[in-house]
C-alpha positions as CSV (number, residue, x, y, z in Angstrom):
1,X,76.3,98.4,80.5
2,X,76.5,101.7,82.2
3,X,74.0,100.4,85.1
4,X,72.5,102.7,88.4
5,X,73.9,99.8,90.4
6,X,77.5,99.1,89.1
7,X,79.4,96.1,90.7
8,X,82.4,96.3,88.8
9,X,84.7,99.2,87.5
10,X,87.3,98.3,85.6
11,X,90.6,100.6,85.5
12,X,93.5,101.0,82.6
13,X,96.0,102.8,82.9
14,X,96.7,103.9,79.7
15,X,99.6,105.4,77.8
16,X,100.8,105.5,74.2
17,X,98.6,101.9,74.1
18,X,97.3,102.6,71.1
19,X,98.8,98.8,69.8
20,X,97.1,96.9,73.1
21,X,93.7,98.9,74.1
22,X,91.5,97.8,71.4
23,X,92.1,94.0,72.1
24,X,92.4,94.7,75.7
25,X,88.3,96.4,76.0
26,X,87.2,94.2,73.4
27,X,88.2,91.0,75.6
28,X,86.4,93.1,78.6
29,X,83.7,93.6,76.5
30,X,83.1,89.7,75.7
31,X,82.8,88.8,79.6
32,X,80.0,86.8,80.6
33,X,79.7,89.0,83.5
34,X,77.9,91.9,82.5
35,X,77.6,95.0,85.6
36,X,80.5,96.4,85.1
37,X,82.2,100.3,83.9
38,X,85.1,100.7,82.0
39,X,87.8,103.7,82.8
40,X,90.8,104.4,80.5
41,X,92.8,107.1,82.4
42,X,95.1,108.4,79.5
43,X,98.5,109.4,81.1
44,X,99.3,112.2,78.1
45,X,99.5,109.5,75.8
46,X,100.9,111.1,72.4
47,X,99.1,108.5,70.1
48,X,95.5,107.2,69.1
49,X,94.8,105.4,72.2
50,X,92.2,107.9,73.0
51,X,90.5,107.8,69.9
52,X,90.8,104.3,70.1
53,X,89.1,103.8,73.3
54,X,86.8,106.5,72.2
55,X,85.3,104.5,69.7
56,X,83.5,101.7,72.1
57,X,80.4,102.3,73.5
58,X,80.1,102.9,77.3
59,X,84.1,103.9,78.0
60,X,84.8,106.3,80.0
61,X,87.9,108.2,79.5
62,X,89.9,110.5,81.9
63,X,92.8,112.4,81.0
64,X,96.2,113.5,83.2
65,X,96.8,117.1,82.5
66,X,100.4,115.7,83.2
67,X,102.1,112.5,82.8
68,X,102.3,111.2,86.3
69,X,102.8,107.2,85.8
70,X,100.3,104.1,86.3
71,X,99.6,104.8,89.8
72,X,98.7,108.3,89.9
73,X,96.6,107.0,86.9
74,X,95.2,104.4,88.9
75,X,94.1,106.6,92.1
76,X,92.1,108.6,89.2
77,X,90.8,105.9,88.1
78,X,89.5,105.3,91.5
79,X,88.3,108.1,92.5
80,X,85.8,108.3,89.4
81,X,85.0,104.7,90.0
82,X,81.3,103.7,91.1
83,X,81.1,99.8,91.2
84,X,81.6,98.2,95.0
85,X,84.4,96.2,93.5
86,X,87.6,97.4,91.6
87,X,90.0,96.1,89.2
88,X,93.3,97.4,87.9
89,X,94.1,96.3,84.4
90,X,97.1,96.9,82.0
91,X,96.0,98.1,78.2
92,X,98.3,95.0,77.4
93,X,96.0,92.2,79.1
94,X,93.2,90.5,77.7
95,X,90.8,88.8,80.6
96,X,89.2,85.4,79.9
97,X,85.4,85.4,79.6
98,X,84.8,84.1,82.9
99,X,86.9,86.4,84.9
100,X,84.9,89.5,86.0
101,X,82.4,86.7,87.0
102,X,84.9,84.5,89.1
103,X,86.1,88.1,91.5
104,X,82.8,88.9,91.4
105,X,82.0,85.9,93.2
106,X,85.1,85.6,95.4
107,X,84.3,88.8,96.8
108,X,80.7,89.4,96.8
109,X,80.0,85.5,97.9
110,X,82.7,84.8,100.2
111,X,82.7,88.4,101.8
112,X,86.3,88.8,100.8
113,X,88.1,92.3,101.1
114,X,90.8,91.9,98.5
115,X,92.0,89.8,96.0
116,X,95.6,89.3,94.1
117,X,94.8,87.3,91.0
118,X,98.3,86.4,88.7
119,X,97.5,84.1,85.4
């Protein structure tokens, strides 16, 4: 997965998700879509979600020296981000197969900046 040319990098937030983050990268991980990076920033969590995370290939995992919330996770997240494209996840959502595929193509194809997406 860890390609030169990522599209995609995916970003979770993550604390004390050790009940949510294994299901959560494993429905990442089934995507038909394939150019993409995973980033778990762990917020101080105080449970196994790093070990958790830890144990899939090709996840990357940055850690808060402080707890500072979901978005100062986030901007982390970013800044360590290569893919062209972006996408914020919660450690308690699972993504159908097709989605990384279906931004992908909104944004690369139709030249679109942004996109809200709400299941």
């Amino acid at each position: 997965m860890m390609k030169k040319n990522i599209e995609i990098s995916i970003i979770i937030p993550c604390y004390n998700a050790q009940q949510d983050i294994a299901t959560c990268i494993e429905a990442i991980k089934k995507s038909s879509y394939k150019n993409y990076e995973i980033i778990c920033v762990n917020d101080c969590s105080k449970d196994d979600t790093c070990r958790i995370a830890l144990s899939y290939d090709n996840v990357r995992i940055l850690n808060n020296k402080t707890n500072c919330g979901a978005a100062c996770a986030r901007n982390k997240g970013v800044r360590a981000a290569k893919g062209k494209i972006v996408i914020f996840i919660d450690s308690d959502i699972l993504i159908m197969k097709d989605t990384l595929k279906k931004i992908h193509d909104k944004i690369i194809k139709e030249k679109k900046d942004a996109l809200r997406i709400i299941y």
